[in-house]
VMD Tcl script that draws the C-alpha trace (Angstrom):
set ca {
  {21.20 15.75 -1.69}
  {24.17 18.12 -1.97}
  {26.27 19.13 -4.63}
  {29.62 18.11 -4.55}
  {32.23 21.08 -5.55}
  {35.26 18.60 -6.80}
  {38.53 20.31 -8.20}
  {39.13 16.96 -10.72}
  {35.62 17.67 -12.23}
  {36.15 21.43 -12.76}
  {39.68 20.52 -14.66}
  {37.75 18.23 -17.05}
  {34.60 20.36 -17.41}
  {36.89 23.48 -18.28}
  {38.74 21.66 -21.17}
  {35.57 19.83 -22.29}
  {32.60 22.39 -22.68}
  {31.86 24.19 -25.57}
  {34.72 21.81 -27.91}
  {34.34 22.04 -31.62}
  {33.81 18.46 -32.66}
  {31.94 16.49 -35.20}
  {30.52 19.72 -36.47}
  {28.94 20.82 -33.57}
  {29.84 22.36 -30.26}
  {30.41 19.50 -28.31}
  {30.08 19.79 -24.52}
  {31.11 16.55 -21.64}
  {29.94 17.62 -18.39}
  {30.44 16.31 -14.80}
  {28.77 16.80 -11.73}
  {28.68 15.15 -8.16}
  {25.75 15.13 -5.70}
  {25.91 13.43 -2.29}
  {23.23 10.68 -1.28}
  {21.93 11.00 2.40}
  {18.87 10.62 4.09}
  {18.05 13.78 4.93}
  {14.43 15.65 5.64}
  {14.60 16.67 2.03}
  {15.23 13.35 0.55}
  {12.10 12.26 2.45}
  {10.20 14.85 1.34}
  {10.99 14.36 -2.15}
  {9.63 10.75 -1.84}
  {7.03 11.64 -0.83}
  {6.08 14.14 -3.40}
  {6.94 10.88 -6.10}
  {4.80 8.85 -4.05}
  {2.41 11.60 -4.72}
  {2.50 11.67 -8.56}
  {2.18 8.22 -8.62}
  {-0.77 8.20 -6.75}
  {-2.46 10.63 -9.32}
  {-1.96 7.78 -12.21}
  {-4.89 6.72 -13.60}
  {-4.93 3.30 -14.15}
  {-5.57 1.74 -17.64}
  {-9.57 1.06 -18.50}
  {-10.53 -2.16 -19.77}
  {-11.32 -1.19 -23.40}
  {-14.60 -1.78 -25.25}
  {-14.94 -4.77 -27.86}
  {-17.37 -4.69 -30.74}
  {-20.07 -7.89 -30.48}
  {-18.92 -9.22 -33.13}
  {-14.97 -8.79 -32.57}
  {-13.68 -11.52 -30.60}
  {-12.76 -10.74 -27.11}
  {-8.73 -10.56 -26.61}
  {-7.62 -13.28 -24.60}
  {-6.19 -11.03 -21.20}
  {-9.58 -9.40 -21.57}
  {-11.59 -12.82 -21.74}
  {-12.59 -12.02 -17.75}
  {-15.91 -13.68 -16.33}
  {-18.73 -11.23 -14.95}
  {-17.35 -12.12 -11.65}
  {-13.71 -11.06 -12.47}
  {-14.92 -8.10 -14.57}
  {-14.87 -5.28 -12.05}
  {-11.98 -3.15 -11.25}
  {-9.71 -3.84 -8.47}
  {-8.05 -1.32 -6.67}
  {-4.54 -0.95 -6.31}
  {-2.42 -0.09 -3.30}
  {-1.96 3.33 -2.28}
  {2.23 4.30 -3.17}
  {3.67 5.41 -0.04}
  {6.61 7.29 0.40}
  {8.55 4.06 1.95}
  {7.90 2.00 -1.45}
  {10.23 4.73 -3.82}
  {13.28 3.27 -4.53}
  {15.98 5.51 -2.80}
  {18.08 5.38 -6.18}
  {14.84 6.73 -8.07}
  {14.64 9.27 -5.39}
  {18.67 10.50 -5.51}
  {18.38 10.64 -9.44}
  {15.55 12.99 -9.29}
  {16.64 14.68 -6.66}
  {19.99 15.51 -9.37}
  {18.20 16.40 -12.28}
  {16.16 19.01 -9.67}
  {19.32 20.03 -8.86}
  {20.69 20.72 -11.76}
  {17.50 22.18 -13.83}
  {15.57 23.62 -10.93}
  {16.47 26.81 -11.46}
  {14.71 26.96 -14.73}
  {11.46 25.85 -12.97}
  {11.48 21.88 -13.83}
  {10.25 19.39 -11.51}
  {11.08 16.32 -12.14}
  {8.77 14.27 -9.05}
  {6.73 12.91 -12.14}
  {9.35 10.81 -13.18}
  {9.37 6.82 -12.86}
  {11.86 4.09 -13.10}
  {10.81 3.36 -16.46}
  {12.50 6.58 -17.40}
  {15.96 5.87 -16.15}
  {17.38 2.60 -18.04}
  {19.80 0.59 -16.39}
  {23.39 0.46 -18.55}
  {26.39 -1.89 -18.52}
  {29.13 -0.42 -17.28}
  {31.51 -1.32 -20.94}
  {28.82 0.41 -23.28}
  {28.56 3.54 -21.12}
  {32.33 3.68 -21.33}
  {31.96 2.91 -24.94}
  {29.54 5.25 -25.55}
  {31.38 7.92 -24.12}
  {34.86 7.00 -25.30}
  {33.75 7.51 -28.99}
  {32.69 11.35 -28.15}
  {35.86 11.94 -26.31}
  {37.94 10.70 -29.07}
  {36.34 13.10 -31.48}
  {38.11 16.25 -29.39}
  {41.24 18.07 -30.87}
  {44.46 17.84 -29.27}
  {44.34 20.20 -27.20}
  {41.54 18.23 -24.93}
  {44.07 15.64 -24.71}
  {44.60 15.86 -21.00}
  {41.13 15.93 -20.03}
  {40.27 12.84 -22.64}
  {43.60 10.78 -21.41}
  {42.55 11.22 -17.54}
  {38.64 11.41 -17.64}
  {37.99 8.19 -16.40}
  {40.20 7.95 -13.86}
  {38.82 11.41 -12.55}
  {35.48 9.85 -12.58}
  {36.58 6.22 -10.91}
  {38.15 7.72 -8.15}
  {35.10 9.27 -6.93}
  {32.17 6.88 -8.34}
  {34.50 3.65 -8.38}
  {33.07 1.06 -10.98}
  {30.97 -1.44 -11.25}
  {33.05 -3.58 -9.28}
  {33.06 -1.65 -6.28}
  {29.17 -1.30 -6.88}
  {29.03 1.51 -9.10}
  {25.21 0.97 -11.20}
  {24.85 2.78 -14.34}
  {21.79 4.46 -15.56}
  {20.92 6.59 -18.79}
  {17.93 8.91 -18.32}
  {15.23 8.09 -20.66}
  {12.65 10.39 -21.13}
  {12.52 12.73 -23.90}
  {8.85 14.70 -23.19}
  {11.21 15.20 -19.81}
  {14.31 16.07 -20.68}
  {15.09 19.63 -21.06}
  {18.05 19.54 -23.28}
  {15.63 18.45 -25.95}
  {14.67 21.55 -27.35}
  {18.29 23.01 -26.20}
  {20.67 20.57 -28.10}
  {21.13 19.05 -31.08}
  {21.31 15.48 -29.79}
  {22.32 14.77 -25.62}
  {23.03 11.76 -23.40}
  {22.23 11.75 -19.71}
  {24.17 9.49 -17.77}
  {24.00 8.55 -14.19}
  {26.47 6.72 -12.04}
  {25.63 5.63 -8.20}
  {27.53 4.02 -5.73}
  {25.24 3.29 -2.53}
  {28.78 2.26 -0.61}
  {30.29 6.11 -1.27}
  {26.87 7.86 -1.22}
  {27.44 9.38 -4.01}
  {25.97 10.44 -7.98}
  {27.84 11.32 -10.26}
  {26.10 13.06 -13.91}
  {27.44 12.98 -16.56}
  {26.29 14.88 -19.38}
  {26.94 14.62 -23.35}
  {25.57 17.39 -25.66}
  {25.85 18.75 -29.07}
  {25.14 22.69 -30.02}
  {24.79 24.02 -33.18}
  {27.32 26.26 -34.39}
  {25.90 29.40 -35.83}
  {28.88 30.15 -38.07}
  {29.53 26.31 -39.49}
  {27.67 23.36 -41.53}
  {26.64 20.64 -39.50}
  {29.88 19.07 -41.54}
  {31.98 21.59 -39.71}
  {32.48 22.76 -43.13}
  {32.09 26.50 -44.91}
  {28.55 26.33 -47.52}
  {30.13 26.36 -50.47}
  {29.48 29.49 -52.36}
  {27.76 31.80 -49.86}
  {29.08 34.73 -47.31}
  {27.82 35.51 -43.99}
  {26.83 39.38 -43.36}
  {25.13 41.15 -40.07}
  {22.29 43.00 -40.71}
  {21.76 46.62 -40.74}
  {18.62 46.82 -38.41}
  {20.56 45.80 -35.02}
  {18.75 42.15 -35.66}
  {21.26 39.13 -33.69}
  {20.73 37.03 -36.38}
  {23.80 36.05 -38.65}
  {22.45 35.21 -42.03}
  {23.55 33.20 -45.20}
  {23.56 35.13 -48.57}
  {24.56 33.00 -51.55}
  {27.06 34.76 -53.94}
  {26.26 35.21 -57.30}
  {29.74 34.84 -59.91}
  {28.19 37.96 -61.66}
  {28.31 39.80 -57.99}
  {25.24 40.49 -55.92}
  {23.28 43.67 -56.45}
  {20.71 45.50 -54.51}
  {17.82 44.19 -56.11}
  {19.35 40.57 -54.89}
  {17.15 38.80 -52.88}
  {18.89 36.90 -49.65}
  {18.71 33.30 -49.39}
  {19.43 31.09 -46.69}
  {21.57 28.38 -47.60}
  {23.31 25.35 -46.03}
  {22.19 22.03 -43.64}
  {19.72 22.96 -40.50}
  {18.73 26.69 -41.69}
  {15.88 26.05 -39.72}
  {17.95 25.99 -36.63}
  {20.50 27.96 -37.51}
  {18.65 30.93 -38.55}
  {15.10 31.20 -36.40}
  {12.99 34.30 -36.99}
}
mol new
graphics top color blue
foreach p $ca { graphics top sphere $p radius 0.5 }
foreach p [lrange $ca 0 end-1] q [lrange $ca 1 end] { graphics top cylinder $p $q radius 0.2 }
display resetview
């Protein structure tokens, strides 16, 4: 897998990153990635195959003697044992589990995430309309002046990925002890759209940042001022404002929605 340098997704990642919007800093992102078999493709299988192997399988929990036995666990002596399961191999990964790993590698590998232990329970299959949806309703929360990224995004995007008529499958990624923009945003969505006819996958990113000068409201806290500190520190605090005038002996309190965030020591 390769990524895909395309001039249409640079115009609509420049106008949508970083957008003031809802309250937040609102960010759309695209990127495209190229689906071939190739050496490393196999080699990524195989390292899935690999994880999966290393899955321990659910034990057959204890009952009390008195407790009645739960009916999928009523087994005869005979039928009590465990039976093994078959060996994953390489061959049995789905190649469109293996491309959207292979992305998400891509684009977070640098920061040293591996994403092999993945599973197809942890990308969920969307319809095509609520993806669109989904997205729509962020898009129309941008200012004006995103206007010609908002009025030609999907057309950017279908003349690359197609749609679902032309075989496009849509997929959200799912796992949140996974994702990394967990810890980094304020809320994200991590879509995925693959079309086996034009080998390629297309990712498209939604997420919200907190922005250090602004309620979540987008909105000044009434009442208070923001100041730097005197001891070189980064932070920007909040220091409410007395009527009377704050003196020296005025103790500075953090104020407003998400101060926790905002303002980490």
């Amino acid at each position: 897998m390769e990524f895909v340098p395309l001039e249409s997704f640079e115009f609509l990642n420049s106008l949508l990153q970083g957008v003031e919007a809802q309250g937040c800093l609102m960010t759309v992102r695209l990127e495209a990635f190229t689906c071939r078999c190739t050496r490393k493709k196999k080699l990524l299988a195989a390292s899935i195959a690999e994880y999966a192997n290393k899955t321990t399988p659910p034990l057959r929990p204890l009952c009390s003697a008195n407790a009645p036995v739960p009916p999928l666990l009523n087994l005869s002596d005979d039928s009590a044992h465990v039976v093994p399961t078959e060996p994953v191999e390489p061959s049995d990964i789905d190649d469109r589990l293996v491309f959207l790993v292979a992305a998400l590698n891509s684009i977070y590998g640098e920061d040293g995430y591996d994403f092999s232990v993945l599973t197809e329970e942890d990308f969920v299959p969307c319809d095509e309309a609520h993806v669109r949806a989904e997205v729509n309703n962020t898009l129309r929360s941008f200012p004006s002046s995103c206007g010609p990224a908002v009025g030609q995004f999907w057309v950017r995007v279908t003349e690359h990925a197609s749609d679902a008529s032309q075989g496009c499958e849509y997929f959200r990624f799912a796992s949140p002890s996974c994702d990394p923009m967990a810890s980094r945003a304020l809320f994200s969505q991590h879509y995925f759209l693959y079309n086996k006819r034009a080998r390629l996958l297309v990712s498209l990113l939604i997420f919200a940042e907190g922005n250090l000068y602004r309620g979540d409201d987008g909105a000044m806290v009434e009442n208070s001022l923001y100041y730097e500190t005197d001891d070189n520190s980064t932070h920007s605090r909040l220091w409410f404002s007395s009527p009377d005038g704050a003196s020296e002996d005025d103790e500075h309190v953090l104020v407003g929605k998400n101060v926790h965030y905002y303002c980490r020591a």
